[in-house]
C-alpha positions in Angstrom: -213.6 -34.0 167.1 -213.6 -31.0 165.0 -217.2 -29.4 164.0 -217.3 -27.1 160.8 -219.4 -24.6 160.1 -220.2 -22.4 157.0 -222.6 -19.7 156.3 -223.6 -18.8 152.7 -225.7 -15.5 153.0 -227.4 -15.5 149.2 -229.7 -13.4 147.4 -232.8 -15.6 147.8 -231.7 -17.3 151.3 -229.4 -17.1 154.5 -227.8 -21.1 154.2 -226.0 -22.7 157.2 -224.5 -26.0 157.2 -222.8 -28.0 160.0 -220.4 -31.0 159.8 -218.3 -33.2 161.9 -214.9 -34.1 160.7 -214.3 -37.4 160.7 -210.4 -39.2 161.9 -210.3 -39.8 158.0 -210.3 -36.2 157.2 -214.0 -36.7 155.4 -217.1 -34.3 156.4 -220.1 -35.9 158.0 -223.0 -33.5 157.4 -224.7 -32.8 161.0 -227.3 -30.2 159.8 -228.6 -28.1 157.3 -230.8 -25.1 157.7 -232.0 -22.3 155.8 -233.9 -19.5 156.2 -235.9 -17.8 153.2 -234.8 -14.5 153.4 -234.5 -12.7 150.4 -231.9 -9.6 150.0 -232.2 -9.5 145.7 -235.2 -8.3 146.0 -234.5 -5.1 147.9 -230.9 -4.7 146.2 -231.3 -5.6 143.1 -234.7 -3.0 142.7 -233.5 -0.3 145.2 -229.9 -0.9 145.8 -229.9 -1.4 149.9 -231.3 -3.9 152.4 -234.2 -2.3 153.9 -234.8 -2.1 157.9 -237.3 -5.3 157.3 -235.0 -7.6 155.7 -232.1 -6.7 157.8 -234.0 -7.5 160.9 -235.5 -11.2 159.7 -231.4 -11.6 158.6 -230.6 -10.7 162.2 -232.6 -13.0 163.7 -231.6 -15.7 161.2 -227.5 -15.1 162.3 -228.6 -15.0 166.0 -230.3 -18.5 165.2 -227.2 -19.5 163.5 -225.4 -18.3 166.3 -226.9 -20.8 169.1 -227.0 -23.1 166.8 -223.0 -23.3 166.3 -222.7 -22.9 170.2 -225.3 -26.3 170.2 -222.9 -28.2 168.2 -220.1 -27.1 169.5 -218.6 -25.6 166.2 -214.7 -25.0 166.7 -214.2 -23.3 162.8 -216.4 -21.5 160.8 -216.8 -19.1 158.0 -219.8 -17.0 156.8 -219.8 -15.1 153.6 -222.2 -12.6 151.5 -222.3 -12.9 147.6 -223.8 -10.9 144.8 -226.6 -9.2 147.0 -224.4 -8.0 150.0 -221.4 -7.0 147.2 -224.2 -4.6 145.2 -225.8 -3.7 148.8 -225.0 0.2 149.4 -225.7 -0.2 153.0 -223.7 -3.2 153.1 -220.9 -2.1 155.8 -223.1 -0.8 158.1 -225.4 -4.6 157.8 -222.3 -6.3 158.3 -221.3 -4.3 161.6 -224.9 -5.0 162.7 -224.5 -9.0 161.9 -221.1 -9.0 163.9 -222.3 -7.0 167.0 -225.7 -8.7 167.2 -224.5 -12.4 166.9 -221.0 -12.7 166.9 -220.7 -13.5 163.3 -218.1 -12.0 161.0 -219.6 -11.4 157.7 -217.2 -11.8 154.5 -218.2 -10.0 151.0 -216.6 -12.6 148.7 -216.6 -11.6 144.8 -217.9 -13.3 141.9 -214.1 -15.0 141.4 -214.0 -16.3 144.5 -217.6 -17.9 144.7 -216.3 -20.0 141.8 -213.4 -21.1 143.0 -214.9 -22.8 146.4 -217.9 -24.3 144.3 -215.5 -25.6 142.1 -213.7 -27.0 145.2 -216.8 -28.5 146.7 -217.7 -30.1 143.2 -213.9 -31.5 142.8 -214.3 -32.8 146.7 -217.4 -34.8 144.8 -216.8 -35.3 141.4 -213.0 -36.5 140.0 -212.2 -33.7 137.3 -208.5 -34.5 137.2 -208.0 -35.5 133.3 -211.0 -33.9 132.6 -212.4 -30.8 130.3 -215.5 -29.8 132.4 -217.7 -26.3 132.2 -219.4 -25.6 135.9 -222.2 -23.6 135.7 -223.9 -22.3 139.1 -227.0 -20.6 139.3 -227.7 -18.1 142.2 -230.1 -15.6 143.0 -228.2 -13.2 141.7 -225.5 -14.1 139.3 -224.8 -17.1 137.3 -220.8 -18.4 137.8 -219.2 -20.2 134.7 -215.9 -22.2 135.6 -214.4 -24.1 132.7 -212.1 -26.8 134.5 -209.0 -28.6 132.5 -207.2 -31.0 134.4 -208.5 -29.8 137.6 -207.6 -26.3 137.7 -209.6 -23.6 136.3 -208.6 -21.9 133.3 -211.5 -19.7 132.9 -214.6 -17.7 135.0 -217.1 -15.4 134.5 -219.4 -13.8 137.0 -222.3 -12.4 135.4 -225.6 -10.6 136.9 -228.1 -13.1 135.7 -229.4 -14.7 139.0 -232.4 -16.0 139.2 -234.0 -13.4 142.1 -232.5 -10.6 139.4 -234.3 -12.0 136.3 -237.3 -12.9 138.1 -237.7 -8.5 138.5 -236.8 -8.5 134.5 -239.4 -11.1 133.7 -242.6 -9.0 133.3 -246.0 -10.9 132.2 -246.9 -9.4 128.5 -245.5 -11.5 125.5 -243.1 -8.5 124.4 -241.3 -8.7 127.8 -241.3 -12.4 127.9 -239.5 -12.2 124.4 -237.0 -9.4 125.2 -236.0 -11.2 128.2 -235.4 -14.4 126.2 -233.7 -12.6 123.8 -230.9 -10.9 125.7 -230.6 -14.5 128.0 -229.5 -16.1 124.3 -227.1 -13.3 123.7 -225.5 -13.9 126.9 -225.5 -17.6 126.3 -224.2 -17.1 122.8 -221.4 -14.6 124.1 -220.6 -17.2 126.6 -220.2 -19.8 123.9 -217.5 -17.6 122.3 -215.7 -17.2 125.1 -215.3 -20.7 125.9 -214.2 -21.3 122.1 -211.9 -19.3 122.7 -210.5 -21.4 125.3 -211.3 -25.1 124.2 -210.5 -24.9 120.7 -211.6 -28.2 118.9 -211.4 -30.0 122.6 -214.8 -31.0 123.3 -216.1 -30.9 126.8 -216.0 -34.6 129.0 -218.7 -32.8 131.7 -220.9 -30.1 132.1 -221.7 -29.5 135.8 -224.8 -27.5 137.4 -224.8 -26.6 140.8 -227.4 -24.1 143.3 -230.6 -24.6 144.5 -232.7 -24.2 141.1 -230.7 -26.7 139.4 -231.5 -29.2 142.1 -234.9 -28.8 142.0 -235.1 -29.3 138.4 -233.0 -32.7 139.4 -236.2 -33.7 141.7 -238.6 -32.4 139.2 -236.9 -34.9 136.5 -237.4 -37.9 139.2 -241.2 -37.0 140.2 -242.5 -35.7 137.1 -240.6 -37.3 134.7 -240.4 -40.3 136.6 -236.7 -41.1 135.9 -234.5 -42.5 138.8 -232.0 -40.3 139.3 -232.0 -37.0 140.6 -228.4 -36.4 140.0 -228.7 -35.2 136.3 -230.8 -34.0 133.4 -230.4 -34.3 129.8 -231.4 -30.6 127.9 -234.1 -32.3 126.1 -235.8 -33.0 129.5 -235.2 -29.9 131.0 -237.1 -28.2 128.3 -240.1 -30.5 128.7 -239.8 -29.7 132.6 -239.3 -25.9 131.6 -242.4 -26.4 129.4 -244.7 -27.4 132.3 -243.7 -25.1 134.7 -244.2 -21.8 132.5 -247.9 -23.3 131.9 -248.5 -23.1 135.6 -248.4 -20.1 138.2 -245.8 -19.9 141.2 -248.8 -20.6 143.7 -249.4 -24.0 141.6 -245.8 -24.8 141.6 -246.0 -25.1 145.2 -249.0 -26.7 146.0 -248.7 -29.0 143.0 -245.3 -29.9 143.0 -244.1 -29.3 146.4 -241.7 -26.2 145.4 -240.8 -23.5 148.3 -242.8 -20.7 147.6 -239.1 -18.8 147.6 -238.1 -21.7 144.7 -241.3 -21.3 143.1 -241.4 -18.1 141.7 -237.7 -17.8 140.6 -236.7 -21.4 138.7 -238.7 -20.6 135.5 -236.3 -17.6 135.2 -233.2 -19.7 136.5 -234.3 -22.9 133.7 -234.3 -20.7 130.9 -231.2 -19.5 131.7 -229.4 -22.7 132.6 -231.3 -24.4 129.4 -229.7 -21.5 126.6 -226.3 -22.2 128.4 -226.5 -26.1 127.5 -227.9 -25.5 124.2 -225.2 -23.0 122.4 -222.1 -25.0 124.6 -224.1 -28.6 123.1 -224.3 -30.0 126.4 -226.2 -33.1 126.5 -226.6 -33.6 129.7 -225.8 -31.6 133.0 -224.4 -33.7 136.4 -226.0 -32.3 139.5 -223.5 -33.5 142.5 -226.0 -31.6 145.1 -223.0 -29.3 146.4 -222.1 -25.8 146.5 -220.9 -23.1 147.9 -221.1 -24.0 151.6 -219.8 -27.1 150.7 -216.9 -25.5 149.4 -216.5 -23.3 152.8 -216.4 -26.3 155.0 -213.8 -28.4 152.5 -211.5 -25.0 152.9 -212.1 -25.1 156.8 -210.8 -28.7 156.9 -207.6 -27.6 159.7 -205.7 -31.7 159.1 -205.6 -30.3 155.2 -203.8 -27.2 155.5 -201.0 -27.2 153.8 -202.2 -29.3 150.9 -205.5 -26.9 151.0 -202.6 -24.0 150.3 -200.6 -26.0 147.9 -204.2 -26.7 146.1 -205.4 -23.0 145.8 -201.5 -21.7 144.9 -201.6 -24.3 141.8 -205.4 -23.0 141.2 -204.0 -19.3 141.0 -201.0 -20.3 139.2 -203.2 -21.9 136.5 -205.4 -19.5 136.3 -202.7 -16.4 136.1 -201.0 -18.8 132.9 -204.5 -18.7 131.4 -204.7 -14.8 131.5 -201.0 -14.5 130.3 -202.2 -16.9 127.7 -205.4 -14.4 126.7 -202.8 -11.5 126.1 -200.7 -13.4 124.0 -197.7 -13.2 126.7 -193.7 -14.3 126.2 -194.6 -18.0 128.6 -191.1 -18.4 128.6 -189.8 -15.3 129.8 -192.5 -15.0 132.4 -191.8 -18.7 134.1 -187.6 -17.7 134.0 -188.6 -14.2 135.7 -190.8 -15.9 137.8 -188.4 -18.7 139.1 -185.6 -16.4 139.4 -188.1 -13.6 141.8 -189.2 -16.9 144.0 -185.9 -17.8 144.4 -184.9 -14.0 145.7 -187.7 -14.1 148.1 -187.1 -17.4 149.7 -183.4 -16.2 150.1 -183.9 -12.5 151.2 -186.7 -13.5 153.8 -184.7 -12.5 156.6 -184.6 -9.0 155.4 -188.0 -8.2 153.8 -189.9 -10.5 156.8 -193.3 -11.3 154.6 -195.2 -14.3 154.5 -196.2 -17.0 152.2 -199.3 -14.9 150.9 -196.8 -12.4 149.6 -195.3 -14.9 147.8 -198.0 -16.1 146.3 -198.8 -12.7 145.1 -194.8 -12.1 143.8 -195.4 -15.2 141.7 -198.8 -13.9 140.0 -197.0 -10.3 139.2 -194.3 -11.8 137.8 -196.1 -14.2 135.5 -198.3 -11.1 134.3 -195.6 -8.6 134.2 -195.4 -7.7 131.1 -199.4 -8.8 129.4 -199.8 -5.0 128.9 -197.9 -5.3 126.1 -200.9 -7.0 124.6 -201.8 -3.1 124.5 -199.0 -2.0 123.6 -195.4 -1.9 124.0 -194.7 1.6 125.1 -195.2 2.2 128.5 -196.6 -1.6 129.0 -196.3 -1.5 133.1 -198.6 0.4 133.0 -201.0 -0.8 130.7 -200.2 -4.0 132.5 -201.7 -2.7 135.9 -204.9 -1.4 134.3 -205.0 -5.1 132.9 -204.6 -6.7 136.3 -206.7 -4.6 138.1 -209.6 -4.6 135.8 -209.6 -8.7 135.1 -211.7 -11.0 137.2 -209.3 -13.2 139.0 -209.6 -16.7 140.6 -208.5 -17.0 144.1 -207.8 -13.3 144.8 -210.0 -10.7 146.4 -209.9 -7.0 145.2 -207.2 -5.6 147.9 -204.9 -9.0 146.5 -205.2 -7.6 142.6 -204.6 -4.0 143.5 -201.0 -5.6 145.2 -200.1 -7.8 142.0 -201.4 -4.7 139.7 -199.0 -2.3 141.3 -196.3 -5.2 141.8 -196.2 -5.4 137.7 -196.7 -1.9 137.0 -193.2 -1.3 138.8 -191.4 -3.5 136.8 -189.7 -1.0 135.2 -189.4 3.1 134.8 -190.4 4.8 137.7 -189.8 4.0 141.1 -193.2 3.8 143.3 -194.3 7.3 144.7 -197.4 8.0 147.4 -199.0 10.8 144.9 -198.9 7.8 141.7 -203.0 6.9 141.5 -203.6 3.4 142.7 -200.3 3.1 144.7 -201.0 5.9 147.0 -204.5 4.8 147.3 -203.2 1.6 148.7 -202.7 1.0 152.7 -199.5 1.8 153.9 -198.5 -1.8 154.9 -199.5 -3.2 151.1 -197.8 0.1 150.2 -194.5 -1.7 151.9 -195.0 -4.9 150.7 -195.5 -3.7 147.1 -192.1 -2.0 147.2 -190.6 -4.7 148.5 -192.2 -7.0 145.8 -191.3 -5.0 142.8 -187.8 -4.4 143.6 -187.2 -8.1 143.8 -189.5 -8.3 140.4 -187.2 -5.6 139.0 -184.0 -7.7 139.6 -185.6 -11.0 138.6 -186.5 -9.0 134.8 -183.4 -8.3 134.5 -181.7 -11.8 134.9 -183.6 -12.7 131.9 -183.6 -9.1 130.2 -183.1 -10.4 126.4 -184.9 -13.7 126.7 -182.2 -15.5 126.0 -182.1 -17.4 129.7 -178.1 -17.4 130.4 -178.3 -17.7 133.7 -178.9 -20.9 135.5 -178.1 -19.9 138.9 -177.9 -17.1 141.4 -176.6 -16.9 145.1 -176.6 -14.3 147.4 -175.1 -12.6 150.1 -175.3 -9.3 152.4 -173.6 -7.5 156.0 -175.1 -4.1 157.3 -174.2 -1.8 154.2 -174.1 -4.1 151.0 -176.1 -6.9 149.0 -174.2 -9.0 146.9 -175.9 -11.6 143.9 -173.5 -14.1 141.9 -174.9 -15.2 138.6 -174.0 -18.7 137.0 -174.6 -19.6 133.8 -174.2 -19.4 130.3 -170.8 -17.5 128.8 -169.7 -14.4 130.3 -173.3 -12.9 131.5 -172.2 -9.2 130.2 -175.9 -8.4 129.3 -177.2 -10.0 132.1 -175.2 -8.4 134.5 -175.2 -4.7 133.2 -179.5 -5.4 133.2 -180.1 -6.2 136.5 -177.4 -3.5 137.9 -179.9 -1.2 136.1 -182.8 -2.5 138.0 -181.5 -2.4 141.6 -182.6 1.2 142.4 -185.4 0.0 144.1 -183.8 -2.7 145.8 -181.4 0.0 147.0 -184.1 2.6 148.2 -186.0 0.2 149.6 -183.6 -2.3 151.4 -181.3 0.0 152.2 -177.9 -1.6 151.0 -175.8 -1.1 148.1 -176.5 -3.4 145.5 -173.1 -5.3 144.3 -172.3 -7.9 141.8 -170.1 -10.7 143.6 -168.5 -12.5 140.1 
């Protein structure tokens, strides 16, 4: 039997959760523990975790530690959100966490955090066929997912935790009111952005997940005496919201059985979470009781591997459509190139060797090739990388972007040198695999170079000193041949063969 393990290393808490998986390929939660340790508060006020915090973490991972060995855990993953990505000192906390207990620590960005609570929450709640908004509150940002058909077509990561607002919140009336004020103007700006997206569409589900959110669930159920602890209507979290600012965080506690670490922090979080509802006209908000460590354990699942992979390539895909969407891009175009660079890399594996995660990133750069024209058309590549490199994106960490940015910056014009900013600041393997990416990118533009999508089919062939393509399609393929003879002098430098036409 297989035993999971994830670690969720928050702002207001260091979260471990173990589960057995079960012949049916379903989790059976062993455990859950966590230990109050709270990181916002030094990084969010001074920018580093001091000595004292970094030595209650360290014995919380050593804990952790036996505690895996006790349950004989055979996968695991332990990541750090918005306080260990802001932490100055972070590197250096993350050494001492791996040397002290064994565990290796992963900084995961904002984009990432709401893709694997948006996986726990689909693991619980059936969002196929459905227009839902996530919204989870941390310690120290709030993540909004907006889910159609069960992929997500737009995030936001924003630095409005709870742990964060609590050190805005002062106590004089004038504070009280500016800090409301700019939590509506992020609300309101939120509720833009998602008209944007839906349109007219309504939303079918507004989701809330974290720690605060739940506790306003169990607030509804033993203050409000309602049955269910699994959602809240806006009009009672306000009443709820009501009572708690008339009472301080020590009677929160003793009164209502808060944590003293909850205590203090879900006025903040309630406010926030209550302005979102409000401007997006929610109702009422679900509370499925899962989040991010759920989500680390449903991606640990080894008997779900491949569809796991097939899952998160169709979330990136999605999502990449989206953003080509935002900057008005040529869908058509972009899905030919892209079909035409796949099919180059699945037939030219033997001679560029790289792996499915390549792929993966071939397809996004090719989608978003040419969305700096959004910018404007002169020179677009490279308003194109700027683009990529700058936008949030689901499914893909930083070093992943800075691949697809240069990948779609060499579409065109210049061949990729070491002294260009951004490419030479890469590592020299992604360095490689960029060169190798963009040449294929280069040949697949131009198999579709005046959008008029002549060619159906290509083949290929090569010996020791010459690569030949065959194009099938439409008429006699002039353009489309004298376009993509132009764009082999990458593929040339880089593969090292002389680029032929066979037909």
């Amino acid at each position: 039997m297989s035993v999971l393990a994830a670690i969720d290393l928050g702002s207001n808490a260091i979260r471990l959760a173990v589960a057995a998986l079960e012949a049916s390929s379903k989790l059976a939660l062993i455990e859950n523990f966590r230990e109050p340790i709270r990181l916002g508060h030094d990084v969010f006020t001074n920018g580093v975790i001091s000595e004292e915090i970094s030595k209650r973490a360290l014995q919380a991972f050593k804990k952790f530690s036996a505690l895996m060995k006790k349950y004989g855990v055979t996968h695991s993953r332990a990541v750090g959100t918005s306080a260990l990505r802001e932490a100055r000192n972070r590197q250096v906390f993350i050494d001492r966490v791996a040397s002290e207990s064994g565990i290796h620590l992963e900084v995961i960005e904002g984009e990432e955090e709401a893709r694997l609570i948006h996986l726990a929450v689909s693991a619980k709640v059936d969002l196929r066929d459905k227009t839902a908004l996530l919204v989870d509150i941390g310690g120290g940002s709030v993540e909004i997912t907006l889910n159609r058909d069960g992929d997500i077509v737009f995030s936001d990561s924003m630095k409005m935790g709870a742990v964060r607002l609590k050190e805005m919140l002062g106590e004089s009336k004038r504070e009280q009111r500016e800090f409301l004020r700019m939590v509506k103007e992020y609300a309101l700006g939120i509720k833009e952005r998602l008209r944007n997206k839906l349109g007219r569409q309504a939303l079918d589900l507004c989701i809330g997940t974290g720690g605060n959110i739940e506790a306003f669930g169990m607030l509804r159920t033993e203050l409000l005496k309602e049955k269910s602890s699994s959602q809240i209507s806006a009009a009672e979290l306000g009443t709820l919201l009501e009572k708690l600012q008339g009472m301080s965080p020590e009677q929160r506690a003793s009164d209502l059985g808060l944590r003293p670490d909850r205590a203090d922090v879900i006025v903040p979080a309630g406010i926030v979470l209550l302005q979102l509802l409000q401007q997006v006209k929610a109702e009422r908000l679900q509370i499925p009781g899962v989040g991010l460590k759920e989500g680390l354990l449903q991606e640990l699942i080894p008997e779900t591997e491949v569809q796991r992979k097939a899952f998160r390539r169709r979330q990136i895909v999605a999502y990449a459509v989206a953003v080509g969407r935002k900057y008005e891009f040529d869908e058509q175009h972009a899905q030919t190139v892209a079909k035409f660079a796949l099919d180059l890399f699945d037939r030219t594996k033997p001679l560029h060797k790289l792996n499915s995660d390549s792929r993966l990133l071939l397809e996004v750069a090719s989608l978003l090739h040419d969305v700096g024209q959004f910018i404007n058309v002169n020179s677009h590549h490279k308003h194109s990388y700027y683009l990529l490199k700058a936008a949030p994106f689901i499914g893909l960490n930083q070093g992943q972007k800075d691949v697809v940015a240069n990948i779609a910056r060499y579409h065109r014009k210049a061949l990729p040198k070491g002294d260009h900013s951004g490419f030479g600041e890469l590592k020299q393997d992604d360095r490689e695999r960029v060169k190798k990416l963009a040449a294929l990118l280069r040949l697949a533009e131009g198999l579709d170079r005046e959008r008029v999508r002549g060619v159906n089919e290509i083949d290929v062939d090569w010996d020791d000193k010459n690569f030949r393509l065959s194009l099938r399609g439409e008429g006699d393929l002039l353009l489309e041949k004298w376009a993509v003879c132009n764009k082999a002098d990458l593929f040339e430098d880089v593969y090292k063969l002389k680029f032929k036409l066979k037909n």
